[in-house]
C-alpha positions in Angstrom: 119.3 118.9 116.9 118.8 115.3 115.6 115.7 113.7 116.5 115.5 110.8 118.8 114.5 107.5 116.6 111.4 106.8 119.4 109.8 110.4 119.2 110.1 110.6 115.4 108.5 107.4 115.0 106.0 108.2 117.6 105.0 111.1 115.5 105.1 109.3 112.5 102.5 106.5 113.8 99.7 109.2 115.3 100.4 111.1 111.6 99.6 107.6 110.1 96.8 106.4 112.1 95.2 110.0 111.1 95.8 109.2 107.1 93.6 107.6 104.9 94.5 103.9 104.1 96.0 102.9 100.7 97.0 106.9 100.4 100.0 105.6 98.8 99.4 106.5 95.4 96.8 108.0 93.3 96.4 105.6 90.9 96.4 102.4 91.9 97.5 100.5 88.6 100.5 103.0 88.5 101.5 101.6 92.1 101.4 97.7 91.2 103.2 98.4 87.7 105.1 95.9 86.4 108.5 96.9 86.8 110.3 100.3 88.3 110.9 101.7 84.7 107.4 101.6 84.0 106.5 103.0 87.4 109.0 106.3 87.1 107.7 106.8 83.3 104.4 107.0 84.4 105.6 109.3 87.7 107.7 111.4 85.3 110.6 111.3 88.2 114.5 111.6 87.9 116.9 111.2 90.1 119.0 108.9 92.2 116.3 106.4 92.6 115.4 106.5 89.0 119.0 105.7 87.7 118.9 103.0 90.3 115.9 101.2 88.7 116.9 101.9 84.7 120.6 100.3 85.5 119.3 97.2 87.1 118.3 93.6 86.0 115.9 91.4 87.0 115.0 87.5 87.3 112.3 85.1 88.2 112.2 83.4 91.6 109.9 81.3 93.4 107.1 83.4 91.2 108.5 86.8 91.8 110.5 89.0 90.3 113.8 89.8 91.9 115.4 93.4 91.0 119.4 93.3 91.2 121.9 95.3 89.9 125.8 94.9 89.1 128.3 97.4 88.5 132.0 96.9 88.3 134.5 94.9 85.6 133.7 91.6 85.2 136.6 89.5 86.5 137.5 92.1 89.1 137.3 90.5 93.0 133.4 90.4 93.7 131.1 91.6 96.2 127.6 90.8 97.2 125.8 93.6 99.5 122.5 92.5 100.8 119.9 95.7 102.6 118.2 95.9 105.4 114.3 96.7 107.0 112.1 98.6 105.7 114.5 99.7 102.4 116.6 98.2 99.1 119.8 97.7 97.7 119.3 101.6 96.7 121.1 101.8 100.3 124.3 100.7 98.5 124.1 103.2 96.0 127.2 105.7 97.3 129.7 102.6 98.1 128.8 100.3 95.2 129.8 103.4 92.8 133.0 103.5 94.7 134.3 99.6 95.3 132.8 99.3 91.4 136.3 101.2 90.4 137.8 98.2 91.0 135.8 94.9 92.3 132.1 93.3 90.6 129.6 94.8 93.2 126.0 93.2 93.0 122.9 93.7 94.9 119.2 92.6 95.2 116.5 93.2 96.8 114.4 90.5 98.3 110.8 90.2 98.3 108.6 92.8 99.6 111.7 95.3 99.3 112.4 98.4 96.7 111.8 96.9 93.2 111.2 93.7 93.6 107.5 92.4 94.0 105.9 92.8 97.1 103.1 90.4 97.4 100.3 91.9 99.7 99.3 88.0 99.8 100.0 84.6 99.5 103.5 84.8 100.5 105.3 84.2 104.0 108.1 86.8 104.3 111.2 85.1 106.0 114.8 85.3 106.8 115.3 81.4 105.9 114.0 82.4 102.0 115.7 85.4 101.5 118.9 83.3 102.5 117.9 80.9 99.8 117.6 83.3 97.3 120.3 85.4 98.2 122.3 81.8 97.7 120.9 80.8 94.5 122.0 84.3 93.3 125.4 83.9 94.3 125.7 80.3 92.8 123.6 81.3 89.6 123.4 84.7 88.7 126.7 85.6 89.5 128.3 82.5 89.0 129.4 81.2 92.1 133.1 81.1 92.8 134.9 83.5 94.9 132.5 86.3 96.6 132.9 88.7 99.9 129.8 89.4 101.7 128.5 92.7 103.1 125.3 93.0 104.9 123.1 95.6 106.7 120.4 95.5 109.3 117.9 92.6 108.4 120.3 92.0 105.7 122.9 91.1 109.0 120.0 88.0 109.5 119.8 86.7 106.1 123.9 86.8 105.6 124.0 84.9 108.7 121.3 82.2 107.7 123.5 82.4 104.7 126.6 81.7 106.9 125.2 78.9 108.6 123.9 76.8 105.6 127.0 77.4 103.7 129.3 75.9 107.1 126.7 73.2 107.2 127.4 72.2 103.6 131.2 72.2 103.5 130.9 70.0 106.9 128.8 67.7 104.8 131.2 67.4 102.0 128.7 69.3 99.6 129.8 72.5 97.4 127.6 75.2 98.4 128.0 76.6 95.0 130.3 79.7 95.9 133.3 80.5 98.1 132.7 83.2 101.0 136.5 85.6 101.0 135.1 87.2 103.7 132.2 88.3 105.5 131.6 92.3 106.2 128.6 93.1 109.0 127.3 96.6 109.3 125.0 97.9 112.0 122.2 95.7 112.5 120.1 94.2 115.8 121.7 91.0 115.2 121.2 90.4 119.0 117.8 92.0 120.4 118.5 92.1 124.5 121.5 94.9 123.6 119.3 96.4 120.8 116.4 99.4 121.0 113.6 98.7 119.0 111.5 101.5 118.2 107.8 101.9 119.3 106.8 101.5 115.2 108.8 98.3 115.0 106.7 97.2 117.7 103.4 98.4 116.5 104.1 96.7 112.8 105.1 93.3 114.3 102.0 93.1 116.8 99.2 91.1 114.7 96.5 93.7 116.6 98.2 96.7 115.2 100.8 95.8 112.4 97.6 95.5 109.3 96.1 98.4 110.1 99.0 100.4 110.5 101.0 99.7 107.2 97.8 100.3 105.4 98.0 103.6 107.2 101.8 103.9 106.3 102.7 106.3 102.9 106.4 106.4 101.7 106.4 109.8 102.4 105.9 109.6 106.0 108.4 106.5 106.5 111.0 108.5 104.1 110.7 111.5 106.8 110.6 109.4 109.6 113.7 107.1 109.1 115.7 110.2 106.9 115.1 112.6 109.8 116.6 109.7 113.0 118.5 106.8 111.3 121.1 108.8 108.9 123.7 111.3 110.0 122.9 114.2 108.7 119.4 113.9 108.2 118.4 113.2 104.7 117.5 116.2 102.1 114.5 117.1 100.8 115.3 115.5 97.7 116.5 112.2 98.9 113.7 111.8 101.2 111.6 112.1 97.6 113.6 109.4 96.0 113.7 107.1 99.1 109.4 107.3 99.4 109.4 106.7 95.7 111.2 103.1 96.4 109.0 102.6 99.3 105.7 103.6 97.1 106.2 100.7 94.4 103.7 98.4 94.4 102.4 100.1 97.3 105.3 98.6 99.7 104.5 100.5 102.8 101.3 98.2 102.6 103.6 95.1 103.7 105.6 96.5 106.3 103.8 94.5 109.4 104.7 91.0 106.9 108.0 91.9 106.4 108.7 93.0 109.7 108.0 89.3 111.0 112.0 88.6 110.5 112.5 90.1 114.0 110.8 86.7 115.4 112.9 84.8 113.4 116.3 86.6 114.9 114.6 86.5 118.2 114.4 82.4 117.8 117.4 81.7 115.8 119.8 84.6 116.9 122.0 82.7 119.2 121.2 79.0 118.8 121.8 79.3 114.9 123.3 82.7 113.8 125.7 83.9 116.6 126.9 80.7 116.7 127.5 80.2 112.7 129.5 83.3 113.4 131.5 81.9 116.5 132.3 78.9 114.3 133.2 80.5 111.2 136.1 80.2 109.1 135.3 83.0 107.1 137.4 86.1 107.7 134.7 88.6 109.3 134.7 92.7 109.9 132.3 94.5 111.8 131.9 98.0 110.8 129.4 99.7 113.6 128.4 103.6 113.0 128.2 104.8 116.9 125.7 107.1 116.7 122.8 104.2 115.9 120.0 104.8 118.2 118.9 101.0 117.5 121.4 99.0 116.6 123.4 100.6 119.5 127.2 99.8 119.3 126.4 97.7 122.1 125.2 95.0 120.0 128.5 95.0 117.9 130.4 94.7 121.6 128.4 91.3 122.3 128.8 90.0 119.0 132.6 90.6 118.7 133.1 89.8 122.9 130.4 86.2 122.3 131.2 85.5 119.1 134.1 86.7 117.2 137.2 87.3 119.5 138.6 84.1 119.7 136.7 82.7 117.0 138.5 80.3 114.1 138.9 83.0 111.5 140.8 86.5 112.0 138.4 88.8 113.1 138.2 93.0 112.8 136.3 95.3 114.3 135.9 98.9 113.2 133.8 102.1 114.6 132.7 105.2 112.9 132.1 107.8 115.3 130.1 109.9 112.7 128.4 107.0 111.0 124.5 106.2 112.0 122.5 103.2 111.6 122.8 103.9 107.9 126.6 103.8 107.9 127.3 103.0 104.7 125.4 106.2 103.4 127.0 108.5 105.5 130.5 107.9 105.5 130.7 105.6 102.3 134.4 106.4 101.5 135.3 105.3 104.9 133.0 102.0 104.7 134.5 101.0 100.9 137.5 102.1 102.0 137.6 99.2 104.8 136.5 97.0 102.5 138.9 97.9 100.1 141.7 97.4 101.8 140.6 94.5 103.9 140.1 92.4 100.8 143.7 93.7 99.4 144.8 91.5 102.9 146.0 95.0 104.6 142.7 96.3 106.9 144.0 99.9 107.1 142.7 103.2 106.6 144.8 106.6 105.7 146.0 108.6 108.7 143.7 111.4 109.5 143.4 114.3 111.5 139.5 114.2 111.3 138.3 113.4 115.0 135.4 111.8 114.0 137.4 109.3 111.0 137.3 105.7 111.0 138.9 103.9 113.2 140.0 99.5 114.0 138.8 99.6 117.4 139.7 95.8 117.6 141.5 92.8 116.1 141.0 89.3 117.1 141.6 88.3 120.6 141.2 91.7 121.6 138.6 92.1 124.7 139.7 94.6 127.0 136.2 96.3 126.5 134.0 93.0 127.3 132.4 92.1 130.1 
């Protein structure tokens, strides 16, 4: 039986608080290398994780280094997939692979997140930057030009800040630097009132408990704790390994109370700024919602698409994957690039199939016979 998110988590904060702070890593100077290949040559690990890191790029930014990757033919219709909280564009592994068949598939990870730097100090974490960034990538590093967007969790915030400064330009007669085809949101808390937060999220963001905790925090526990609630089935053995290796770069778990400060953004700008970028928005959107999320409960999808997306500008969709989790796009990546596939072809459809738990369009725009 799958364990409930709260009593994993639970678990996982007592086995922290019992830990011994900074056990991240035995050597320190391994932990704050300078970039991931270092890190894994020094570790000795393969795997997953490791191709991740060799096959990526990376760039300076406001004094950081960013870690991106692109896979894909140059040329081919593009996509930019931007991760979630606590983990990395390693989330977009499986459906990158796939879509990179036949579409330019990029991904980063902002600060504090998989192999980019994570600054223990001296930087303020925040929705707002990571929306700049994730712009001056889009106009920069890829280009600009024509570019569908998929987000995920946090990511769901920044792609939203992202939203609303790009409307805000074209309003103002400026070129934001890159042309949204469409805009792709998977499960996130994008509005916290229908959302269940867990009892670390909590912990991390209170400024009593959050410092001491992530110093308590080891990849290995939050690799056990989020593979064994949040995916569906549980992570292996073996990617639970390569998932704490990403968290344990430059000791990342040590940053989890900063980065974790986003949820007071979406908790000011949610609806004033983001939901209503989204009700405003010319951009063709999709939300693709696994139902068995414990946190970003399908219940948050219902009140964006019922508030927001309905009887919005653009044509709207709105899919469900009975068998998908909060990570959706690991579990059933064939159905979630599938979706995106074919929606950007200008046909949303999936195959016929007999699987009771297959993807399925749950809504198109204007439909609200589920709302309130």
């Amino acid at each position: 039986m799958k364990r409930p998110y709260t009593l994993t988590l639970l678990g996982l904060v007592v086995a922290a608080c019992g830990a011994e702070p900074g056990a991240v890593t035995e050597d320190a100077a391994l932990a704050r290398s300078p970039s991931c290949n270092a890190y894994y040559r020094l570790t000795g690990a393969v795997g997953a994780a490791t191709g991740w890191c060799a096959a990526g790029k990376s760039f300076s930014y406001d004094g950081l280094e960013i870690f991106y990757t692109c896979m894909g033919p140059v040329g081919a219709p593009r996509v930019y997939l931007n991760h979630g909280w606590p983990t990395s564009s390693f989330d977009f592994e499986a459906i990158m692979t796939d879509l990179a068949q036949d579409h330019r598939v990029c991904a980063l990870d902002t600060p504090g997140y998989g192999f980019s730097d994570k600054p223990a100090t001296g930087y303020a974490y925040s929705i707002l930057k990571d929306a700049d960034l994730v712009a001056y990538f889009l106009s920069t590093i890829m280009g600009g030009g024509d570019v569908a967007l998929l987000t995920h969790d946090k990511g769901d915030s920044v792609g939203l800040e992202l939203l609303h400064d790009y409307l805000a330009a074209r309003a103002g007669g400026e070129d934001p630097g890159y042309h949204l085809t469409h805009h792709f949101i998977l499960n996130g808390s994008i509005h916290l009132d229908e959302a269940d937060l867990s009892g670390l999220q909590l912990a991390l963001l209170d400024p009593r408990t959050g410092p001491p905790l992530a110093q308590a925090l080891t990849g290995p526990l939050m690799a056990s704790a989020v593979g064994g609630a949040l995916y569906t089935p549980d992570l292996t053995a073996d990617e639970q390994a390569e998932l704490a290796s990403v968290f344990d770069y430059q000791d990342g778990t040590d940053v989890l109370d900063q980065t974790i400060q986003y949820l007071d953004e979406r908790a000011e700008y949610e609806d004033t700024r983001w939901l209503a970028a989204l009700a405003e928005t010319d951009v063709p959107t999709s939300l693709v919602w696994g139902e068995l999320d414990t946190v970003a409960v399908p219940a948050v999808a219902d009140y964006a698409w019922c508030n927001a997306l309905a009887f919005g500008a653009a044509p709207a969709w709105y899919w469900r994957l009975p068998a998908g989790d909060h990570y959706v796009q690991h579990d059933r990546p064939g159905e979630v690039a599938g979706i995106v596939r074919s929606t950007l072809a200008g046909n949303p459809q999936l195959p016929p199939s007999a699987d009771p738990d297959a993807a399925y369009l749950y809504a198109r725009s204007g439909e609200v016979g589920f709302c309130p």
